[in-house]
C-alpha positions as CSV (number, residue, x, y, z in Angstrom):
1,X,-16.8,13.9,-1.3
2,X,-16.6,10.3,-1.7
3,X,-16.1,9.5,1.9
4,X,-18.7,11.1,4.0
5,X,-18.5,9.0,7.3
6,X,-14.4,9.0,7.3
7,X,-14.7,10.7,10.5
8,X,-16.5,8.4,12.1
9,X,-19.2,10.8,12.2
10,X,-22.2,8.6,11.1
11,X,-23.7,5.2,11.6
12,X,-20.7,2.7,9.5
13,X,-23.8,0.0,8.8
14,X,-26.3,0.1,6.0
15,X,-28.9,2.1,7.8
16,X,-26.6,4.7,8.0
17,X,-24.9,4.5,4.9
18,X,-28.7,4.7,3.0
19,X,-29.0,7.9,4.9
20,X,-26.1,9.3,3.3
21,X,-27.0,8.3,-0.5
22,X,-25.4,5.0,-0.3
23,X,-27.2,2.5,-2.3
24,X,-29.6,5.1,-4.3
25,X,-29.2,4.8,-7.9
26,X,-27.4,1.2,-8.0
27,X,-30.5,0.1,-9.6
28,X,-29.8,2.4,-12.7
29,X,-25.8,1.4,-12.7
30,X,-26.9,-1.7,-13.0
31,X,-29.5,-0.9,-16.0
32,X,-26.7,1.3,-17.8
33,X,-24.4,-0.6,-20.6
34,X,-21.4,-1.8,-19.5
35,X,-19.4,-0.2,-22.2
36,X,-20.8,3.3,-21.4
37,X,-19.7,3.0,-17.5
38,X,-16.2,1.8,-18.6
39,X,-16.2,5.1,-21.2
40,X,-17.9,7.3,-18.4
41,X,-14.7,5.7,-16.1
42,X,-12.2,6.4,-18.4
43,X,-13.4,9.9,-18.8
44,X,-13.5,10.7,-15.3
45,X,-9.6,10.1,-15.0
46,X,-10.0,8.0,-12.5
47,X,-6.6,6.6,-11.4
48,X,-5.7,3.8,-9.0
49,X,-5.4,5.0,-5.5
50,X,-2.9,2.1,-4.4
51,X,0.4,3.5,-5.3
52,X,0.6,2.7,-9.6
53,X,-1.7,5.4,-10.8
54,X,-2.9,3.1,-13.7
55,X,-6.1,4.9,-14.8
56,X,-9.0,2.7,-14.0
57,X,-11.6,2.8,-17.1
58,X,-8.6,1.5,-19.4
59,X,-7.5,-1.4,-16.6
60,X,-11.5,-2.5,-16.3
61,X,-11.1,-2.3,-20.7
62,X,-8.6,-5.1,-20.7
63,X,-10.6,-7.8,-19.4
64,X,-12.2,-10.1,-22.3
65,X,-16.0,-9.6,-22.7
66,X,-17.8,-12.6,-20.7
67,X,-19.4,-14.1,-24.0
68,X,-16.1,-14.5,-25.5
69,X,-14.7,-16.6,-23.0
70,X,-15.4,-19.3,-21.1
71,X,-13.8,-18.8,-18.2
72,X,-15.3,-17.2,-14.7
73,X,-13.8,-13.4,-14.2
74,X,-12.8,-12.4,-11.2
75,X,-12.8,-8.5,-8.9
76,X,-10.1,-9.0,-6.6
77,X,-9.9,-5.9,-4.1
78,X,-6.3,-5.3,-2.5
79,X,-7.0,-4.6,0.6
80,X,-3.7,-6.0,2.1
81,X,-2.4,-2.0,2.7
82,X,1.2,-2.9,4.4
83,X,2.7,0.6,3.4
84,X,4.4,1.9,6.6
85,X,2.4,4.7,6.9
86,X,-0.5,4.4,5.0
87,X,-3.7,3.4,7.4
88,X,-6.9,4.8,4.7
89,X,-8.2,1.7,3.9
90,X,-8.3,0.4,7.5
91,X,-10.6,3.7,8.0
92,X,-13.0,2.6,4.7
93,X,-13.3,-0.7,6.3
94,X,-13.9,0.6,10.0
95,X,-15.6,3.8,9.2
96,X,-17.6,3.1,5.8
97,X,-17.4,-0.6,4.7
98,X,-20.5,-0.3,2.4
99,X,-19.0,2.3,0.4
100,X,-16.7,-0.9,-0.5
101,X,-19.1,-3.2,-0.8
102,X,-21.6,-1.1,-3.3
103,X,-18.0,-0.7,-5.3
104,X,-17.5,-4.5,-5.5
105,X,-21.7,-4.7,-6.4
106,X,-20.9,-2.1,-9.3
107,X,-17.3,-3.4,-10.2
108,X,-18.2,-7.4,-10.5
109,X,-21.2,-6.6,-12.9
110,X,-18.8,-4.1,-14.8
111,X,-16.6,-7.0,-15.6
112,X,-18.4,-10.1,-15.6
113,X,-18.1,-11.4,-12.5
114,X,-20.0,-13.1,-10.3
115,X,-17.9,-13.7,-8.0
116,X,-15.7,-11.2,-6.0
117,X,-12.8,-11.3,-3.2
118,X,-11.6,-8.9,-0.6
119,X,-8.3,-9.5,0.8
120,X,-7.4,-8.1,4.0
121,X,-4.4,-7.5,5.8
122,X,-3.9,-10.0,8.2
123,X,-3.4,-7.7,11.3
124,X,-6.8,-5.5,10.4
125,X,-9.0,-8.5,12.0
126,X,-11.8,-6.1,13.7
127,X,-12.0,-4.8,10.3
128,X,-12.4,-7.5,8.3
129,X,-15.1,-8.7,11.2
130,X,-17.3,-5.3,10.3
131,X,-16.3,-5.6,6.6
132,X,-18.3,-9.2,6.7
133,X,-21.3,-7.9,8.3
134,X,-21.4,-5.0,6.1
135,X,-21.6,-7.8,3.4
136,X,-24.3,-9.6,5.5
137,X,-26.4,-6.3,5.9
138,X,-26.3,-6.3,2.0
139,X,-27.4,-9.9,1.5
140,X,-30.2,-9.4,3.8
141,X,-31.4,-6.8,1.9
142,X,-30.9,-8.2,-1.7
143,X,-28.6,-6.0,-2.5
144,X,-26.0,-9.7,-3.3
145,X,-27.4,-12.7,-3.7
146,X,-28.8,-14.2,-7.2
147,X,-31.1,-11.9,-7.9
148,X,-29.4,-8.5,-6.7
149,X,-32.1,-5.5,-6.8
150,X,-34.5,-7.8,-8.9
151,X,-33.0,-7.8,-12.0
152,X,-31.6,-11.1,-12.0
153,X,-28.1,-10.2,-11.5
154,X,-25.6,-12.9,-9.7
155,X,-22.6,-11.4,-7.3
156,X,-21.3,-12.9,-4.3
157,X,-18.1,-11.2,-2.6
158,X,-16.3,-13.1,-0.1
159,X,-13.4,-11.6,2.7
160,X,-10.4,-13.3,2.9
161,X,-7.7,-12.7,5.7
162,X,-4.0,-12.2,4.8
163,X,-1.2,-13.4,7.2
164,X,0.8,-10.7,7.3
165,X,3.2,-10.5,4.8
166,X,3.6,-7.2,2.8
167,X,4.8,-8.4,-0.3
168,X,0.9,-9.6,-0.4
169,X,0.2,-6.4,-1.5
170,X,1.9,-6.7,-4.9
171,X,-1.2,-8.3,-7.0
172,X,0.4,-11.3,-8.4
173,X,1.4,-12.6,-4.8
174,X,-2.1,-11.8,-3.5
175,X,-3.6,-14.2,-6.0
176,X,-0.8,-17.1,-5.2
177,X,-2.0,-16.3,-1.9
178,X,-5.8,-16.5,-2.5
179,X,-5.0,-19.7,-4.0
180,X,-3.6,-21.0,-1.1
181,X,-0.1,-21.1,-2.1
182,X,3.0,-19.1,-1.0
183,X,2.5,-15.4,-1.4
184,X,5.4,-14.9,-3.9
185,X,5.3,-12.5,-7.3
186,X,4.4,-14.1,-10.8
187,X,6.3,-13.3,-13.7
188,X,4.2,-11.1,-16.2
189,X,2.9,-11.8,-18.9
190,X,0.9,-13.5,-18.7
191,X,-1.0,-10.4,-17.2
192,X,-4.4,-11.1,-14.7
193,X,-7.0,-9.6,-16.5
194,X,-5.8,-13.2,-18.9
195,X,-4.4,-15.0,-16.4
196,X,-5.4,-14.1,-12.6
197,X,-7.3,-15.7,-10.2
198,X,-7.0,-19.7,-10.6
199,X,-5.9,-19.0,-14.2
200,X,-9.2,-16.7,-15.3
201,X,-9.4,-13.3,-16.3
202,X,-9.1,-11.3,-12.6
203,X,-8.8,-7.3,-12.3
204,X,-7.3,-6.2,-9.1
205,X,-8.1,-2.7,-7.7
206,X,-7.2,-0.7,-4.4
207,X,-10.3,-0.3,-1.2
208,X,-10.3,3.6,-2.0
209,X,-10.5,2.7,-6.1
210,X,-13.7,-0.1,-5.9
211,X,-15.2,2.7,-3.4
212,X,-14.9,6.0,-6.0
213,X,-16.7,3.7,-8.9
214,X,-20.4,4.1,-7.5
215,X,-20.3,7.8,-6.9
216,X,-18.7,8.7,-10.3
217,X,-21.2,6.7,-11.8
218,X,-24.3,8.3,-10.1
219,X,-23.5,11.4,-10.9
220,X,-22.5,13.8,-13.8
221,X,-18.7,13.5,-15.1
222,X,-18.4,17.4,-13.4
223,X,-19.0,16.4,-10.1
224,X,-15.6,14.7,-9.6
225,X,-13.7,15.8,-12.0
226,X,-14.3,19.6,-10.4
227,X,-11.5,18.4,-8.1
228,X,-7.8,18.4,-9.0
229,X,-6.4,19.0,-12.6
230,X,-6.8,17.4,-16.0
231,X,-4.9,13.5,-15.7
232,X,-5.5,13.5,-11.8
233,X,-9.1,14.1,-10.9
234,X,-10.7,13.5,-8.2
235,X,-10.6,12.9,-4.5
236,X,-7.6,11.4,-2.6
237,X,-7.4,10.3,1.1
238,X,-4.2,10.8,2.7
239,X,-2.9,9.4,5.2
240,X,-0.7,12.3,7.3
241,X,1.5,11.2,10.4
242,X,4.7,12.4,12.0
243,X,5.3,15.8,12.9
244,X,2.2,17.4,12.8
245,X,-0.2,18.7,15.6
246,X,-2.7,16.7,14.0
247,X,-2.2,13.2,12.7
248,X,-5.0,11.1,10.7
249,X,-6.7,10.1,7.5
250,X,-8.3,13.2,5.3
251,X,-10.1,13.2,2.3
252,X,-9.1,16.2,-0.1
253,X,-9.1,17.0,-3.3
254,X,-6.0,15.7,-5.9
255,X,-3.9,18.2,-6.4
256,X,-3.9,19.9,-3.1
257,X,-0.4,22.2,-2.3
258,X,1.2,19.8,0.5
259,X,1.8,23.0,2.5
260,X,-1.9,23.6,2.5
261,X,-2.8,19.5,3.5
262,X,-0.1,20.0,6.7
263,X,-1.3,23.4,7.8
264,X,-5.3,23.1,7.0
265,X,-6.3,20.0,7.2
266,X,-3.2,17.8,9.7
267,X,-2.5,21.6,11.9
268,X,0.8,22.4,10.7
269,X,4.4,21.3,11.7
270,X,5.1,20.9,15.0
271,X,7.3,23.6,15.6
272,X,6.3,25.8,12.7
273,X,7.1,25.6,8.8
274,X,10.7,26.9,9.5
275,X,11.2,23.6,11.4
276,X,10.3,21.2,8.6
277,X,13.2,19.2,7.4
278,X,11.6,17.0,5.1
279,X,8.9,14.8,4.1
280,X,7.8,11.6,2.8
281,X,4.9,12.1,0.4
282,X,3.7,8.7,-0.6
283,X,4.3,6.1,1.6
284,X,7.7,4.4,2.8
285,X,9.0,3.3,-0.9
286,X,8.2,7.2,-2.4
287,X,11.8,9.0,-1.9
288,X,11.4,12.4,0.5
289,X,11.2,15.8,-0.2
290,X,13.1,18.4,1.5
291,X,11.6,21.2,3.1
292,X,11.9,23.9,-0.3
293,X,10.6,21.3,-2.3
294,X,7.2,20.5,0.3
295,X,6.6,24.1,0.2
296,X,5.7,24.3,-3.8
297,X,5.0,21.2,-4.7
298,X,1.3,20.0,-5.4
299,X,0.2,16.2,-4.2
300,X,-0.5,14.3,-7.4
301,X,0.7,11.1,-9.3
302,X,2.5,13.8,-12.0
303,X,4.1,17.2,-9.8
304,X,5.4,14.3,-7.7
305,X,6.9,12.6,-10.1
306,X,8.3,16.1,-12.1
307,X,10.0,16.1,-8.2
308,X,11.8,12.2,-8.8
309,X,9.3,11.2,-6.3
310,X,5.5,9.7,-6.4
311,X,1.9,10.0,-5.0
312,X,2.3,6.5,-3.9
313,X,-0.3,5.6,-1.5
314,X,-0.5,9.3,-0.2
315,X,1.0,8.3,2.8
316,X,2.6,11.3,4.0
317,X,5.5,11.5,6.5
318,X,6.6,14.9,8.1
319,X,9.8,15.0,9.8
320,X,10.4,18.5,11.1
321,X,14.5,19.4,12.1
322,X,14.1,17.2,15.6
323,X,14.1,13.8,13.8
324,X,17.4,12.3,12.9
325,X,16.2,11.4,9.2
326,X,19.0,8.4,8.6
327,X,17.8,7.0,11.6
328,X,14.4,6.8,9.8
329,X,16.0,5.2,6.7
330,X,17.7,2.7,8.6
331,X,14.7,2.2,9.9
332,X,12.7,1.4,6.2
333,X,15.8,-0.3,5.3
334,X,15.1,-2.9,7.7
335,X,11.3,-3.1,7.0
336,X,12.4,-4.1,3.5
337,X,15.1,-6.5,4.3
338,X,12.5,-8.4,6.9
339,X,9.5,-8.1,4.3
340,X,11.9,-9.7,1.3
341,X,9.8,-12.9,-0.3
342,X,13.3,-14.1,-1.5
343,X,12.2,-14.8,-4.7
344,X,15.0,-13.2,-6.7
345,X,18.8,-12.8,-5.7
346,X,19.3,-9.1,-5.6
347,X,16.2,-8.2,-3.5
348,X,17.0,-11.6,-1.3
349,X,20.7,-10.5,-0.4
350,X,20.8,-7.1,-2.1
351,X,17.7,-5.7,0.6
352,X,19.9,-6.8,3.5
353,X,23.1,-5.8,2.1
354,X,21.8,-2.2,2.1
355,X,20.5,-2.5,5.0
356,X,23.4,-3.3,6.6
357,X,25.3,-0.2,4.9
358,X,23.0,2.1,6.2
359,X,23.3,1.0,9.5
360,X,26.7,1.7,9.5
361,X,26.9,5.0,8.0
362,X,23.9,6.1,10.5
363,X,26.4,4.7,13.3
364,X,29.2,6.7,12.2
365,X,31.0,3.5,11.7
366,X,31.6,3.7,7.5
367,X,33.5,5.4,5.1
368,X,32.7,8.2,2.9
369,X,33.9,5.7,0.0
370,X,31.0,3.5,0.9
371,X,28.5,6.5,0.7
372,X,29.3,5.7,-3.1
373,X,29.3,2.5,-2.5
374,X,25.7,2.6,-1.5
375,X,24.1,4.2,-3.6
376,X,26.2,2.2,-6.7
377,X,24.3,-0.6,-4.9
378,X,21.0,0.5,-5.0
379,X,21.1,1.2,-8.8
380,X,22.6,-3.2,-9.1
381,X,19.9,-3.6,-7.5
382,X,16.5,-1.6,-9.0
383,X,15.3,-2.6,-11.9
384,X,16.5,-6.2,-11.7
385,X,13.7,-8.7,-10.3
386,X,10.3,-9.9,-11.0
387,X,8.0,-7.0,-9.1
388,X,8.5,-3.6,-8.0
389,X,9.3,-4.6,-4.0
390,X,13.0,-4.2,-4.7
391,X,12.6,-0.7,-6.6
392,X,10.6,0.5,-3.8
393,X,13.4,-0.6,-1.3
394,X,16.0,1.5,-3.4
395,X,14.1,4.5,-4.2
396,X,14.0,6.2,-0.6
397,X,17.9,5.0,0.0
398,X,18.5,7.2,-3.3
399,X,16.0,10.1,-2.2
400,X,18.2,10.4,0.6
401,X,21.2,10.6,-0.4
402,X,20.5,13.1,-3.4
403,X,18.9,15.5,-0.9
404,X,20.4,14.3,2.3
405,X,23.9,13.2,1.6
406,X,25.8,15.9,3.5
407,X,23.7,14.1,7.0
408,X,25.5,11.1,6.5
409,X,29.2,12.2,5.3
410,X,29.1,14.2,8.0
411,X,28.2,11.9,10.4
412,X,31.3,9.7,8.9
413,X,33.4,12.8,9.1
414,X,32.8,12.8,12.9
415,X,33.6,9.3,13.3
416,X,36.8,9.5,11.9
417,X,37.8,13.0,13.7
């Protein structure tokens, strides 16, 4: 596995981390040509573990070779994880920060760069704190510096604390915010691997993506791709909460049944199977899965999808038949209208309109005319602004009412009797 101290098992600093294989054979990454580690990524099928799924090897190809520019290029790690939710990063950065910063080591060589950042969410302070000595520990030990394992290589990575907001997370607004500026979405193109950090080429990868670089490299293509299926290889952490006997962060292998993540590795439903009434596979913008649909379906970026859902962030949700689901979705709804940059007009009043709608209906108080009404809204409004924030807003609205939609009319019905 990628993530041996996950558990908290081990020593998180370097000491421990050395005595776990961190660190051994960074030497030879370092030594191989850059072209074959981007071909040796590409083969793995390595695919972002923030929520897109971009495989990684083709996003690391898209950055211009250093001698044909002459611009500085940029690694930006995203580790501003806002997903209600999703808590695996905070974990890497408590647990096993070094396993981040060998990634960023490995990645800023990979693509030029000699200097790389690590955003953090605002509210994960004692991680960042343990992140920065992790970096320190390194430093000491020349492992950053000018002159990183004496071969005259040049990376420096630097933390920088978020404020909070979760549009952050998108990677556009993370580099307004770097900058200093207000953590709003970019229009793209320009893309960032042109156009990123202070108008240089920048690549921007999830915590749990830098991380799995090191590892794949070190070792022979088999070892990870022995896990999962061809087009989603590999290792996933996922982040299980709700209704389980046994909440937390586990690392398994892609593909996995979600019936065998709940009951093997988070204990099973509480109450039993029979008592599961749905689930939310990939974080809060993913839309649910009812309870036939958990039992069959495998956790990857493409059964998900086969299911009008996604892998997302892995962030998985279980809500057994004691849970009053709209509740829950009035719930999101809000998190999205409060999280809203206000960028664009139908995220800025469209968010809050929903919202509102869904309040209602979960109160009784609507009509089953605006059941229709709702979800007619939430197709005006996906698809229409600069980033994905308002898409991910919509999609668990519409997830509910294509599996759910009987909970709310008859909740109306009620009302009105």
């Amino acid at each position: 596995m990628c993530f041996p101290n996950l558990d908290n098992s081990g020593d998180w600093g370097i000491k421990g981390y050395k005595q776990r294989g961190g660190y051994q054979g960074l030497k030879e990454i370092l030594q191989m040509p850059v072209a074959e580690r981007i071909e040796k990524l590409k083969a793995s099928g390595l695919r972002g573990r923030g929520g897109a799924g971009f495989p990684t090897g083709m996003k690391w190809s898209f950055m211009p070779k250093p001698e044909v520019s002459n611009k500085p290029h940029y690694l930006v790690c995203n580790a501003d994880e806002g997903e209600p939710g999703t808590c695996k990063d905070r974990d890497i950065l408590r647990y096993d920060p070094h396993t981040l910063v060998e990634g960023m080591i490995v990645g800023c060589h990979t693509l030029g760069a000699k200097v790389g950042y690590i955003y953090v969410r605002g509210e994960y302070y004692d991680e960042s704190s343990r992140l920065v000595a992790a970096i320190e520990e390194a430093r000491k030990e020349g492992l950053l510096g000018k002159n990183i394992c004496g071969l005259g290589i040049e990376v420096e990575v630097h933390v920088h604390l978020g404020a909070g907001a979760y549009i952050c997370g998108e990677e556009t607004a993370l580099l307004e915010s770097l900058e200093g500026k207000k953590g709003q979405p970019r229009l793209k193109p320009p893309f960032p691997a042109g156009f990123g950090l202070y108008g240089c080429p920048t690549t921007i990868n999830n915590v749990e993506t830098i991380a799995q670089v090191p590892p794949i490299l070190k070792n022979k293509l088999e070892w990870f791709t022995r896990w999962g299926r061809p087009g989603n290889s590999g290792t996933k952490i996922f982040s299980v909460s709700g209704s389980v006997n046994k909440p937390g962060n586990f690392e398994a292998p892609m593909s996995i049944p979600l019936r065998e993540l709940i009951d093997e590795y988070a204990g099973g439903v509480i109450g039993g199977w029979e008592n599961l009434q749905a689930v939310i596979p990939g974080g809060s913008s993913t839309p649910m899965l009812n309870a036939e649909q958990a039992g069959r379906v495998l956790m990857d970026f493409d059964a998900l999808k086969a299911e009008g859902t996604g892998l997302g962030t892995a962030a998985v949700v279980v809500m057994n038949k004691q849970v009053d689901l709209l509740r829950v979705m009035v719930r999101i709804a809000e998190f999205y209208k409060h999280e809203s940059c206000g960028q664009c007009t139908p995220c800025r009043e469209g968010v809050g309109w929903v919202y509102r709608l869904m309040e209602r209906l979960c109160r009784g108080e609507g009509t089953l005319e605006e059941v229709d009404q709702l979800y007619a809204l939430t197709k005006k409004i996906e698809g229409r602004t600069i980033c994905a924030f308002a898409d991910g807003a919509m999609w668990p609205v519409q997830g509910t009412l294509k599996h759910f939609r009987g909970l709310i009319e008859e909740r109306v019905r009620k009302n009105v009797a």
